[in-house]
VOGU-3710 file (C-alpha; in Angstrom, 3 decimals, decimal comma):
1> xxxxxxxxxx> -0,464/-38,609/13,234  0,825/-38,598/9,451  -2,080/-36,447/8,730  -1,349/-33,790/11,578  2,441/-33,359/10,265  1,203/-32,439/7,027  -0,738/-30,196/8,652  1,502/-28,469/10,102  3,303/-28,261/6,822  0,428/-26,762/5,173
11> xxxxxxxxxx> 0,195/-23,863/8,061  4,100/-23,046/7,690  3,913/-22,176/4,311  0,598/-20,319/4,201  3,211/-17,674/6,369  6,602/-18,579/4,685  5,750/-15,668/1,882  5,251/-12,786/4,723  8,762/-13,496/5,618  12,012/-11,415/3,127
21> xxxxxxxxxx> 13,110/-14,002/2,227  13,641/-14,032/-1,480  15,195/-17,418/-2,035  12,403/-19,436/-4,860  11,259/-21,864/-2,674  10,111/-19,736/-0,146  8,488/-17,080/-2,941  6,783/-20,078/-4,848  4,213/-19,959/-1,752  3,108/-16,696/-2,216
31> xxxxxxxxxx> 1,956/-18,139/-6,182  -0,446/-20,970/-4,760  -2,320/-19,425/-1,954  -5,671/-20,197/-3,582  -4,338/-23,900/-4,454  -3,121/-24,425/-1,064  -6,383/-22,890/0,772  -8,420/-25,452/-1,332  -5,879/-28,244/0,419  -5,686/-26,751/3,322
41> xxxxxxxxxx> -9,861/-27,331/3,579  -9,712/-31,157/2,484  -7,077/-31,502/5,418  -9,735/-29,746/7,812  -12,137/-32,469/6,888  -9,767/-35,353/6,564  -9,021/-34,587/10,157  -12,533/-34,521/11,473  -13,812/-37,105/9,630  -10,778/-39,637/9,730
51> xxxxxxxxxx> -8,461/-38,370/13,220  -10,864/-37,072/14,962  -9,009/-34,812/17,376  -9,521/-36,237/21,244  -6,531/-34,435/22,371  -6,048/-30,503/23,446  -3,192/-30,010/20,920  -4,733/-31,904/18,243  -7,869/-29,290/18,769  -5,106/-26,271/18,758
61> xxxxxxxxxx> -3,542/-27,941/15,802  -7,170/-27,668/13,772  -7,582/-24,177/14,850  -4,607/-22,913/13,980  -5,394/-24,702/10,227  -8,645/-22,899/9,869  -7,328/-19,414/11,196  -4,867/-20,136/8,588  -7,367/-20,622/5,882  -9,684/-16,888/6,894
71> xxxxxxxxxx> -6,028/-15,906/6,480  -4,801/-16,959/3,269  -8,851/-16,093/1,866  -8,474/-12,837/3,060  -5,258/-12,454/0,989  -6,552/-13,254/-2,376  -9,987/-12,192/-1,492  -10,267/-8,427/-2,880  -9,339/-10,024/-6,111  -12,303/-11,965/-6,668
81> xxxxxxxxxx> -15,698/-11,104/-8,127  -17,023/-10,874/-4,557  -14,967/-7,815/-3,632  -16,526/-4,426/-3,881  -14,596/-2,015/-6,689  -13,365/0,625/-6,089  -14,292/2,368/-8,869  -17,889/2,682/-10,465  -18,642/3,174/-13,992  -18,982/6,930/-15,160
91> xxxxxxxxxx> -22,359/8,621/-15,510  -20,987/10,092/-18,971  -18,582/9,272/-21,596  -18,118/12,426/-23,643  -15,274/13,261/-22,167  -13,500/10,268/-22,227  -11,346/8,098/-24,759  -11,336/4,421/-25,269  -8,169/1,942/-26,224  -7,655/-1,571/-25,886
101> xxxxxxxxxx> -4,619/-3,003/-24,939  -3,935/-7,019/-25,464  -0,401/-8,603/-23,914  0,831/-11,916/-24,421  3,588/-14,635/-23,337  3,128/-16,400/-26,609  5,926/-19,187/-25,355  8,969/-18,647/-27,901  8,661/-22,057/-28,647  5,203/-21,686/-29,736
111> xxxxxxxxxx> 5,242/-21,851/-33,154  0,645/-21,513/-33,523  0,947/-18,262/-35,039  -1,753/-18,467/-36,813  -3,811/-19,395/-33,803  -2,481/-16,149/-31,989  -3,027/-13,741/-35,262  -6,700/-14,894/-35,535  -6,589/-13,848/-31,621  -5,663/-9,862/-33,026
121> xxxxxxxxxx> -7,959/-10,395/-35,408  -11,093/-11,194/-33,718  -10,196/-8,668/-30,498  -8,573/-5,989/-32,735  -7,064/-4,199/-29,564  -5,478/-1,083/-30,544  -2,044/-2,276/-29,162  -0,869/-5,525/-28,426  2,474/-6,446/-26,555  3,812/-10,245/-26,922
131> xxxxxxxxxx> 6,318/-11,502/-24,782  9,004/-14,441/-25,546  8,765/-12,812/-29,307  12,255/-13,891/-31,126  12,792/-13,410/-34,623  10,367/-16,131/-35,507  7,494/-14,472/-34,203  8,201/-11,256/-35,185  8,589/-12,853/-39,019  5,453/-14,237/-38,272
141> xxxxxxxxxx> 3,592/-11,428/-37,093  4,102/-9,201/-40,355  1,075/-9,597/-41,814  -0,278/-7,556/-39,168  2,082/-4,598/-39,650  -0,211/-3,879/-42,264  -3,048/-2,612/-39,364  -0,384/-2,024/-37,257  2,526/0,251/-38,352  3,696/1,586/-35,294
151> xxxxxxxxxx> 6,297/-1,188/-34,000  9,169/-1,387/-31,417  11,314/-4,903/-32,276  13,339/-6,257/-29,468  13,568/-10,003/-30,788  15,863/-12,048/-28,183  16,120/-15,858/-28,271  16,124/-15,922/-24,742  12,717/-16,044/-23,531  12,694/-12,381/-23,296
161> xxxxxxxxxx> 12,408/-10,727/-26,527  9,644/-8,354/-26,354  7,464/-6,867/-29,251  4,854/-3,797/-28,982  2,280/-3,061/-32,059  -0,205/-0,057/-32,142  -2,427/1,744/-34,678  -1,304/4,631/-32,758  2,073/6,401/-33,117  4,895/6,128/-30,557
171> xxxxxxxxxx> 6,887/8,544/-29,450  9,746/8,820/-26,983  10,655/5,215/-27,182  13,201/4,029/-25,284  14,259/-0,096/-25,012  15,909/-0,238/-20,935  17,821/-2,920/-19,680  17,084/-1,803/-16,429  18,684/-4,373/-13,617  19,435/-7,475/-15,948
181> xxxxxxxxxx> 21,290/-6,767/-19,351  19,518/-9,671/-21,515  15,611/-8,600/-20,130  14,383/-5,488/-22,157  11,508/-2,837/-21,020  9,749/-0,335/-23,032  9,256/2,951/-22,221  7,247/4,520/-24,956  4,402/7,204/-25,369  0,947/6,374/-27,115
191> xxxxxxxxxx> -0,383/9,507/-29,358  -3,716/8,317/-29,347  -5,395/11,953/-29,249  -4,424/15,384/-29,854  -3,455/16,358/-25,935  -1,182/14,699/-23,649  0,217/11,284/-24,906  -0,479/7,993/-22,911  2,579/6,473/-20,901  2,799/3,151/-21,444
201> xxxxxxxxxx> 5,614/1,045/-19,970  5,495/-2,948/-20,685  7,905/-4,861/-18,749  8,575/-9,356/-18,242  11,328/-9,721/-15,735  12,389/-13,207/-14,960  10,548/-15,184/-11,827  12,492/-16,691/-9,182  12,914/-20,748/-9,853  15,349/-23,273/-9,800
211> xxxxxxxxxx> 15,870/-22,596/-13,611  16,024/-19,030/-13,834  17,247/-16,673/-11,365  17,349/-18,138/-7,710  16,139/-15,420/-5,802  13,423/-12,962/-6,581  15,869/-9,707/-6,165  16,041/-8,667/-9,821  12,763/-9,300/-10,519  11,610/-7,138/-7,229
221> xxxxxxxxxx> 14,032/-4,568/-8,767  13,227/-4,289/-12,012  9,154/-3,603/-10,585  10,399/-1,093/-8,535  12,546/0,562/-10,944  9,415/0,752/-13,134  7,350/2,090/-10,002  10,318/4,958/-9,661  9,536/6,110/-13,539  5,975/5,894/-12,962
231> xxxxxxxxxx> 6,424/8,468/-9,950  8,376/10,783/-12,699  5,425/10,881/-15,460  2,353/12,003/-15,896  -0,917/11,013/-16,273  -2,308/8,705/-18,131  -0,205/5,970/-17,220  -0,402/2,185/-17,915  2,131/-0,920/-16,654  1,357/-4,247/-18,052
241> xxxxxxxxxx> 3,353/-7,311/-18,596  4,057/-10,914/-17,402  5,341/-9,514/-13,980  5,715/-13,199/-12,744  4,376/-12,100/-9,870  0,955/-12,451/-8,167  -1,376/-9,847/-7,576  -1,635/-10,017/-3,673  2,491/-10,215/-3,407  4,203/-8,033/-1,149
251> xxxxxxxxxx> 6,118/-6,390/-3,975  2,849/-6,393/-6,354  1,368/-3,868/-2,930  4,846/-1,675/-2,676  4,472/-1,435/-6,177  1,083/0,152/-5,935  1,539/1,754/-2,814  3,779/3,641/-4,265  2,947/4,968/-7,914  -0,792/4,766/-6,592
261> xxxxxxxxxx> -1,843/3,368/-9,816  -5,160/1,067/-9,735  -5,461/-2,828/-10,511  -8,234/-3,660/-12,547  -8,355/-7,561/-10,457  -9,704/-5,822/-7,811  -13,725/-6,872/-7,090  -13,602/-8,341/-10,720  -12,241/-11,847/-10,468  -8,190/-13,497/-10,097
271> xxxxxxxxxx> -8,093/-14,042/-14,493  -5,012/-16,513/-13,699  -2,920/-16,349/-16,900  -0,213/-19,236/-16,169  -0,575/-22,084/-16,710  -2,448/-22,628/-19,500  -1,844/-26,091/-19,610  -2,346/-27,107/-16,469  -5,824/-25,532/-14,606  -5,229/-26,582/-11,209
281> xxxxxxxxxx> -2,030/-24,560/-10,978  -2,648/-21,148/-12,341  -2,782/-17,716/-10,885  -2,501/-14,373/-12,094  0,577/-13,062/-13,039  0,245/-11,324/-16,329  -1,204/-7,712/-14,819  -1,485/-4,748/-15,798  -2,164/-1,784/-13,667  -3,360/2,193/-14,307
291> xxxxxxxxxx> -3,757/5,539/-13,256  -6,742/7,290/-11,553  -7,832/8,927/-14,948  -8,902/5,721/-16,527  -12,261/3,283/-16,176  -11,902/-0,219/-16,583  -14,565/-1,202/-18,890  -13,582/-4,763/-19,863  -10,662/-7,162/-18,851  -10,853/-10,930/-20,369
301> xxxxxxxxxx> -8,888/-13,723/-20,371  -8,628/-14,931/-23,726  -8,682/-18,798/-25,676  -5,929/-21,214/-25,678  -4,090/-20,413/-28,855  -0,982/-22,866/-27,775  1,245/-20,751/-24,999  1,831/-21,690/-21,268  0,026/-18,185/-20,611  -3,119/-17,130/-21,525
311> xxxxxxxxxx> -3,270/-13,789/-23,714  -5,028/-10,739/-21,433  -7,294/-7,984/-23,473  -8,185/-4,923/-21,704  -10,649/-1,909/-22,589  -10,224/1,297/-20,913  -11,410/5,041/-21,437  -9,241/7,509/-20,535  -10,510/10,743/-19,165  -9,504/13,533/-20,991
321> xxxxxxxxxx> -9,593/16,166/-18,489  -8,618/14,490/-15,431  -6,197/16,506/-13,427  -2,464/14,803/-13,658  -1,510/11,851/-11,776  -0,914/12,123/-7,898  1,596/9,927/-6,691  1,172/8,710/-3,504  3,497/10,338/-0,478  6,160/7,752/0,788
331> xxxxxxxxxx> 7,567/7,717/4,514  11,236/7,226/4,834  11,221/3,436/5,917  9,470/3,066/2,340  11,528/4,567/0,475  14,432/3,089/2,434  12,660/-0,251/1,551  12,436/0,519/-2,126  16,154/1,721/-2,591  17,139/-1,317/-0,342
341> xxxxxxxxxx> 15,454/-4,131/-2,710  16,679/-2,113/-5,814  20,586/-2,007/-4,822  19,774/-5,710/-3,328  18,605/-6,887/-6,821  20,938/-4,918/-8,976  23,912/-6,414/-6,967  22,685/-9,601/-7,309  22,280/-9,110/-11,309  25,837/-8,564/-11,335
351> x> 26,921/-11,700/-9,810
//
């Protein structure tokens, strides 16, 4: 019998995430489908092997666990290597422009800079955005000013100081505080060619847990609020950052549906980021997402250098003459969903 309550368990909160609820411990489901699936299928055989069932509900009871399963697979299924993409690599490549992109939590307590500058050194993306970055890290990191001139500082000793390097100048730079006034955002502008510059907006808003915020409302803002600019700019367009939020999330899809910009996961593999330190419970919450003009050409997870999140590096090519970014048409109950979750999480930033 013991084994057939925790099954039930196990079934309630494979659904507990579909519900809007935004309270942590019903959003911490959402994090560890692919860890609970994996439990979910020892339970299946426990049962079989151990209880078998002799009893109609018992037999219900099983079905209902592997229905449960196909539906938690299906979930994080499209972003595993098994998926087909969506996009193909491009016959030709003279019209297009590569840059690489790194990001990385580097844990503000982290003090293995070395470890992470070796990292730049080895990769040498053309920008790199760390996360947690307080004035000891951006001390730290000056050495590599030398490669990298163009810098926006935002060093907070909060666990959200934010710090963006490029060999490429920035332009239009602007430093938000969008829903929470101690968790920065950049807005900035990549010259990395003569024509249009590249958008680039890098955001880390803080997860719902029992030590941070307790609901997920100004962290679902804060997304959507970035979705909202996206709809305003141009193409090309890039969002990256420790979202603290999984790929397959309902607010990871409204985000997409509604800039329409593309997630590299997709048919490639889950790259979970966090938590380094612990490999059965990790999924994939530092993303980063594009626009239609740009081919993914590589996306790796990189070593341990001492951080509860691995650092991501990403190689696109930008097409040059693609047309400017179509953003997707909205219906009213989506927009009235977006405006709802913003007010909700703004309100509750304020409390």
């Amino acid at each position: 019998m013991a084994l057939y309550v925790i099954t039930f368990v196990f079934i309630l909160i494979a659904y507990l995430p579909l519900l809007r609820v935004t309270h942590w411990s019903v959003r911490i489901w959402g994090f560890i489908r692919v860890q609970t699936t994996v439990l979910q299928f020892i339970l299946l055989c426990l049962l079989l092997i151990f209880d078998f069932p002799l009893f109609t509900w018992q037999w219900i009871t099983i079905g209902v666990l592997f229905l449960t399963m196909i539906f938690q697979m299906a979930v994080f299924w499209p972003f595993t290597g098994y998926f087909p993409r969506k996009r193909r690599r491009p016959k030709s490549y003279a019209d297009l422009k590569k840059i690489s992109l790194v990001t990385a939590n580097v844990l503000q307590p982290n003090d293995n800079y070395e470890k992470f500058m070796a990292l730049i050194k080895q990769q040498k993306p053309d920008i790199f955005l760390t996360m947690e970055s307080n004035k000891a890290w951006e001390n730290a990191l000056k050495p590599l000013e030398e490669h990298y001139p163009h810098v926006v500082r935002v060093p907070l000793e909060n666990l959200y100081g934010m710090h963006l390097y490029s060999k490429f100048e920035l332009v239009d730079t602007e430093v938000k505080f969008m829903v929470e006034e101690d968790i920065p955002s950049i807005f900035t502008k990549v010259k990395y060619r003569n024509g249009p510059a590249l958008n680039l907006i890098c955001v880390h808003p803080a997860p719902p847990s029992p030590t941070e915020n307790e609901t997920s409302k100004e962290r679902d803002a804060e997304l959507l609020l970035a979705g909202k600019r996206v709809r305003e700019l141009e193409a090309p367009i890039i969002v990256c950052g420790d979202l603290n939020d999984v790929v397959w999330s309902n607010i990871s899809r409204l985000f997409k549906k509604m800039t329409g910009l593309l997630d590299p996961r997709i048919g490639r593999g889950l790259y979970p980021s966090y938590n380094a330190n612990y490999w059965f419970m990790r999924f994939p919450i530092d993303q980063l997402f594009y626009s239609t003009d740009m081919f993914m050409e590589e996306m790796c997870r990189l070593p341990y250098y001492g951080s509860d999140h691995f650092a991501m590096y990403y190689e696109v090519w930008i097409d040059n003459k693609a047309q400017d970014q179509t953003h997707p048409y909205l219906d009213e109950d989506t927009e009235e969903e977006i405006e709802e979750r913003i007010q909700e999480g703004q309100e509750s930033a304020k409390e």
